[in-house]
Chimera marker file (.cmm) of the C-alpha trace (Angstrom):
<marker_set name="trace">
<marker id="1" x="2.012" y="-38.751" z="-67.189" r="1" g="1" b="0" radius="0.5"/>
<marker id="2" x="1.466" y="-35.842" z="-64.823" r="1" g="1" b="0" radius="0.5"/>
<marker id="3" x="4.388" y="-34.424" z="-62.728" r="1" g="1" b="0" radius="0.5"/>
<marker id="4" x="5.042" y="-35.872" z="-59.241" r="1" g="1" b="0" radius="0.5"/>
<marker id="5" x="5.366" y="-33.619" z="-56.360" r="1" g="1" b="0" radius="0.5"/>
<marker id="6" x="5.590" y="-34.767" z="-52.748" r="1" g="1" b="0" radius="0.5"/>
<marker id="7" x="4.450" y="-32.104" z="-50.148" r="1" g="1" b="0" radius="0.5"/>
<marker id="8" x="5.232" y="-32.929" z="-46.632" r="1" g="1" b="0" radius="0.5"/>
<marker id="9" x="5.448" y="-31.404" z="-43.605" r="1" g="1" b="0" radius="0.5"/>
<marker id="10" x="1.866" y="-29.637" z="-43.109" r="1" g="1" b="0" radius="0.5"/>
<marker id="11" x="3.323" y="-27.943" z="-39.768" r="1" g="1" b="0" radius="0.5"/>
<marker id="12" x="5.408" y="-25.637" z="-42.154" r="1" g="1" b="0" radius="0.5"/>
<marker id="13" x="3.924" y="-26.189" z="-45.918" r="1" g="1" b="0" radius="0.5"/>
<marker id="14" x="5.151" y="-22.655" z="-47.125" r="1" g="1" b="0" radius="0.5"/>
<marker id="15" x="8.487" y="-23.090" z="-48.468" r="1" g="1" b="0" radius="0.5"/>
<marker id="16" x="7.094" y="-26.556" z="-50.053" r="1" g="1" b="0" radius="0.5"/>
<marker id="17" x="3.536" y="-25.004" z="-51.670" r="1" g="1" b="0" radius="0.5"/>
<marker id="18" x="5.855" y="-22.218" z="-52.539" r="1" g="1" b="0" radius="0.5"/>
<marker id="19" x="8.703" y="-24.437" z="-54.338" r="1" g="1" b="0" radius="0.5"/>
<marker id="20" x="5.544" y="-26.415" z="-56.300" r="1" g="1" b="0" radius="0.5"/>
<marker id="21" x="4.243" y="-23.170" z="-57.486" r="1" g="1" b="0" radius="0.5"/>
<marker id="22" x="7.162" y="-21.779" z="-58.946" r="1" g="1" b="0" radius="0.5"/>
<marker id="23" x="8.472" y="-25.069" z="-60.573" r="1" g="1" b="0" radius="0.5"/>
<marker id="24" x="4.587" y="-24.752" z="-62.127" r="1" g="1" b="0" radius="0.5"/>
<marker id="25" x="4.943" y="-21.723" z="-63.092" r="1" g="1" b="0" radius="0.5"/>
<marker id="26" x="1.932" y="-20.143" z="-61.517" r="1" g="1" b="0" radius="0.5"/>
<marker id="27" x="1.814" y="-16.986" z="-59.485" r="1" g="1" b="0" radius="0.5"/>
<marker id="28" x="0.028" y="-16.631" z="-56.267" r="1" g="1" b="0" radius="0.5"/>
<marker id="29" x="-3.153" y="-15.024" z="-57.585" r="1" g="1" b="0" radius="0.5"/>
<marker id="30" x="-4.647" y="-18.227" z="-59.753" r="1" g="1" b="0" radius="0.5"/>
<marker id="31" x="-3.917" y="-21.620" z="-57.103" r="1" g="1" b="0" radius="0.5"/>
<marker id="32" x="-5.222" y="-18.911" z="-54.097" r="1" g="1" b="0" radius="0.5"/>
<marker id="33" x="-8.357" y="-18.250" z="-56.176" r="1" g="1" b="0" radius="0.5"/>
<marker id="34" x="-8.830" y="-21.954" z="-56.925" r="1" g="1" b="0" radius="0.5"/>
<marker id="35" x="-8.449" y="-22.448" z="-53.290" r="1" g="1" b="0" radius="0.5"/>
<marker id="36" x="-11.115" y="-19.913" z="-53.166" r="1" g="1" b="0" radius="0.5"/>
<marker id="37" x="-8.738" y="-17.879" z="-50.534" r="1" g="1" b="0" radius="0.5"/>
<marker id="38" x="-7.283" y="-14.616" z="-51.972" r="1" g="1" b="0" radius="0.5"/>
<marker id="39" x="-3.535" y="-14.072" z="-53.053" r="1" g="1" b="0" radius="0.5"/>
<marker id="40" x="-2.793" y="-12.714" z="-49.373" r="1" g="1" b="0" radius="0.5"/>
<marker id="41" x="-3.713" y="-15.701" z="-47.889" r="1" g="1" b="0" radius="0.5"/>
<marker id="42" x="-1.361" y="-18.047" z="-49.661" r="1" g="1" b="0" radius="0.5"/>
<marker id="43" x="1.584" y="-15.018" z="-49.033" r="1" g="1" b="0" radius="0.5"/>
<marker id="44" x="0.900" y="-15.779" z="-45.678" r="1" g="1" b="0" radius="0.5"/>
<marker id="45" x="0.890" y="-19.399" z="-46.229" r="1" g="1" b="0" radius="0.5"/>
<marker id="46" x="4.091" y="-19.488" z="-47.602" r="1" g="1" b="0" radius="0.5"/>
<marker id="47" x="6.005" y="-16.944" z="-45.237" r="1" g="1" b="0" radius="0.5"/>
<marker id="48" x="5.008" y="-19.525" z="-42.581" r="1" g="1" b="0" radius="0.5"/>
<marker id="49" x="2.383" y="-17.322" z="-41.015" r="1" g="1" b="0" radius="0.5"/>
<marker id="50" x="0.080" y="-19.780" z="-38.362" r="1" g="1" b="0" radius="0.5"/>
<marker id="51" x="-3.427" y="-19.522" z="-38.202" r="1" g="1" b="0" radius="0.5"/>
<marker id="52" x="-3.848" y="-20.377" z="-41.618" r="1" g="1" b="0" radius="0.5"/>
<marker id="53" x="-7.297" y="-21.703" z="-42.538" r="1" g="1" b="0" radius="0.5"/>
<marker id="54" x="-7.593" y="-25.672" z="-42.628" r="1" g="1" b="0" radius="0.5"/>
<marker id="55" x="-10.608" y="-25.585" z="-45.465" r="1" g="1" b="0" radius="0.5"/>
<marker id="56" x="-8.485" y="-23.487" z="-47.625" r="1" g="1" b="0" radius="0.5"/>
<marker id="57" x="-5.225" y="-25.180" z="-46.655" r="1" g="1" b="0" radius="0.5"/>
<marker id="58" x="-7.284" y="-28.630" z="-47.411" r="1" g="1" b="0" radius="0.5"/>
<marker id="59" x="-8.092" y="-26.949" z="-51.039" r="1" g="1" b="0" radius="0.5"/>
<marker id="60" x="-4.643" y="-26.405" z="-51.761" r="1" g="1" b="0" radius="0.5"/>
<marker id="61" x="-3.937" y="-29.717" z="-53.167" r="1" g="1" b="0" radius="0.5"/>
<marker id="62" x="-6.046" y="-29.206" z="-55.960" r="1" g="1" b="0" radius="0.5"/>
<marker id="63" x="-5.087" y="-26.004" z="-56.355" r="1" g="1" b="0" radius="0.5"/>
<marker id="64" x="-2.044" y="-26.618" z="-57.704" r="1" g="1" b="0" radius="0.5"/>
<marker id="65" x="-3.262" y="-29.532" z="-59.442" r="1" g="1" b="0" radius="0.5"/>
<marker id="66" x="-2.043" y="-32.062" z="-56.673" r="1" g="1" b="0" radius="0.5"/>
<marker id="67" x="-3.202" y="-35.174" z="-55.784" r="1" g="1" b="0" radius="0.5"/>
<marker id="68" x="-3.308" y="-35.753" z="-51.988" r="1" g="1" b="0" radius="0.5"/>
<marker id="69" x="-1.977" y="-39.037" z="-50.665" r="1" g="1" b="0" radius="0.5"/>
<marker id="70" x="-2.597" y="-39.669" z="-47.187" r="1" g="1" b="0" radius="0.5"/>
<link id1="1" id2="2" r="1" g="1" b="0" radius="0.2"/>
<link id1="2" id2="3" r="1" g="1" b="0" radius="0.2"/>
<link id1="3" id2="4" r="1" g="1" b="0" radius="0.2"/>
<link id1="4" id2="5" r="1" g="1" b="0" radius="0.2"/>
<link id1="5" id2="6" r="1" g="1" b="0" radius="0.2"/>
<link id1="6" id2="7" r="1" g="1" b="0" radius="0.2"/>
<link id1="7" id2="8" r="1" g="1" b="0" radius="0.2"/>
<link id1="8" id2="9" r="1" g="1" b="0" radius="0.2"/>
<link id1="9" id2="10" r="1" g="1" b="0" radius="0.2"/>
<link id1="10" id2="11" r="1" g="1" b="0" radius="0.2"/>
<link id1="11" id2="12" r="1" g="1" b="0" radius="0.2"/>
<link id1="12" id2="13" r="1" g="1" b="0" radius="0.2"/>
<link id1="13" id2="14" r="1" g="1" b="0" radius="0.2"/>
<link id1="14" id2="15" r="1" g="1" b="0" radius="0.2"/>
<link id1="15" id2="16" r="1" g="1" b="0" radius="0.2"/>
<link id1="16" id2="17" r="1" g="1" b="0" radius="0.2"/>
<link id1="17" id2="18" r="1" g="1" b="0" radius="0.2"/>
<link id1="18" id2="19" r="1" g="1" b="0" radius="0.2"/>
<link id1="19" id2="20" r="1" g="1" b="0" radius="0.2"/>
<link id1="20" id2="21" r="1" g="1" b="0" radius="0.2"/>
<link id1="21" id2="22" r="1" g="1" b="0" radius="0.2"/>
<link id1="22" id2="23" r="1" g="1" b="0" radius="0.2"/>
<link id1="23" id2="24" r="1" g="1" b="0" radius="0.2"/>
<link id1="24" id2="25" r="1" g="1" b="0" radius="0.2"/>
<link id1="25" id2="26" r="1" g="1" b="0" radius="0.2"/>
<link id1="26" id2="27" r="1" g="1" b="0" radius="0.2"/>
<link id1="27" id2="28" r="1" g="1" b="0" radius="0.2"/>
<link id1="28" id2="29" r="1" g="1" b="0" radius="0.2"/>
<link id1="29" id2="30" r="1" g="1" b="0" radius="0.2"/>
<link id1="30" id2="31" r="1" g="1" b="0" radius="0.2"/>
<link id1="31" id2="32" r="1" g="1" b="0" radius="0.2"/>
<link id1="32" id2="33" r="1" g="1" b="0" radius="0.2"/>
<link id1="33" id2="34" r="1" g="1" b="0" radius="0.2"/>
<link id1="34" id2="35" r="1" g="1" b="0" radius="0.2"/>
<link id1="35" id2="36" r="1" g="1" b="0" radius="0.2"/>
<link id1="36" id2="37" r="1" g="1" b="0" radius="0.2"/>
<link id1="37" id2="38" r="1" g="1" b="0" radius="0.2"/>
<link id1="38" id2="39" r="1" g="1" b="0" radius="0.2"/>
<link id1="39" id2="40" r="1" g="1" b="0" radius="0.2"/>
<link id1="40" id2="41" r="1" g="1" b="0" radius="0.2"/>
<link id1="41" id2="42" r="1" g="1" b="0" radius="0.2"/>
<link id1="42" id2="43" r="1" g="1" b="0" radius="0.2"/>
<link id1="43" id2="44" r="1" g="1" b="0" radius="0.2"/>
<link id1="44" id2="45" r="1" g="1" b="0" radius="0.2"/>
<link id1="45" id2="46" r="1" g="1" b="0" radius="0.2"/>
<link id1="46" id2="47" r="1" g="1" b="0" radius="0.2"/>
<link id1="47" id2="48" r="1" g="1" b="0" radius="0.2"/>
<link id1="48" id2="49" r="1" g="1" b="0" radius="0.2"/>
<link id1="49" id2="50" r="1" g="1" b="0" radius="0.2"/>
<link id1="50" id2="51" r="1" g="1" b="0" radius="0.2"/>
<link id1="51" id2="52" r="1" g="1" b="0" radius="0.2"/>
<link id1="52" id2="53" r="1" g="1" b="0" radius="0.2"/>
<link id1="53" id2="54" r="1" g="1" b="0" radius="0.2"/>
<link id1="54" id2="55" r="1" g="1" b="0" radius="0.2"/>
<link id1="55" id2="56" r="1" g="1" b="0" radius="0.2"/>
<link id1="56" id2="57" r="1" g="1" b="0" radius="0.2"/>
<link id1="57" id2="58" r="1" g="1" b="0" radius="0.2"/>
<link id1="58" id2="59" r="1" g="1" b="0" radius="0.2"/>
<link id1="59" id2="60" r="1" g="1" b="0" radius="0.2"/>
<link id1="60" id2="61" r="1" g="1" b="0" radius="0.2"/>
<link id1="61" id2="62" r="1" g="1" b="0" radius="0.2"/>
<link id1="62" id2="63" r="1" g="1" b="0" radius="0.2"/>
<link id1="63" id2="64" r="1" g="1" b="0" radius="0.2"/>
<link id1="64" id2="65" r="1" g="1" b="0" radius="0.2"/>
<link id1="65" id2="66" r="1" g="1" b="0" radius="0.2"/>
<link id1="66" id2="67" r="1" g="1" b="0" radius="0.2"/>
<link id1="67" id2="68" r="1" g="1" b="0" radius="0.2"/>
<link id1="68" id2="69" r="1" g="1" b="0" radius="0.2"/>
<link id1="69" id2="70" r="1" g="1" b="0" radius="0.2"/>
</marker_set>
């Protein structure tokens, strides 16, 4: 059965995406590239910069091999 993580809080997702990747094991490089956004996007991402894109943030998900629950 595949690991459960719950990401909330889209206002601030950084310290969450950041916390999901780790415990995955996965650097920045391969879920920004799946995203199709490069690795300085997701550092900004997950230093809590705004103005992050919604497509790739939408991508993100999957990415790190998420499923989204709305």
């Amino acid at each position: 059965m595949p690991e459960e993580s719950t990401l909330t809080g889209w206002s601030k997702p950084g310290g969450p995406v950041r916390g999901i990747r780790l415990s995955k094991g996965l650097g920045q490089a391969a879920p920004a590239t799946r995203a199709k956004g490069a690795r300085s996007w997701l550092a900004r991402v997950e230093a809590g910069h705004r103005g992050a894109e919604p497509e790739l943030l939408l991508r993100l998900p999957a990415a790190l091999d998420l499923t989204p629950v709305l």
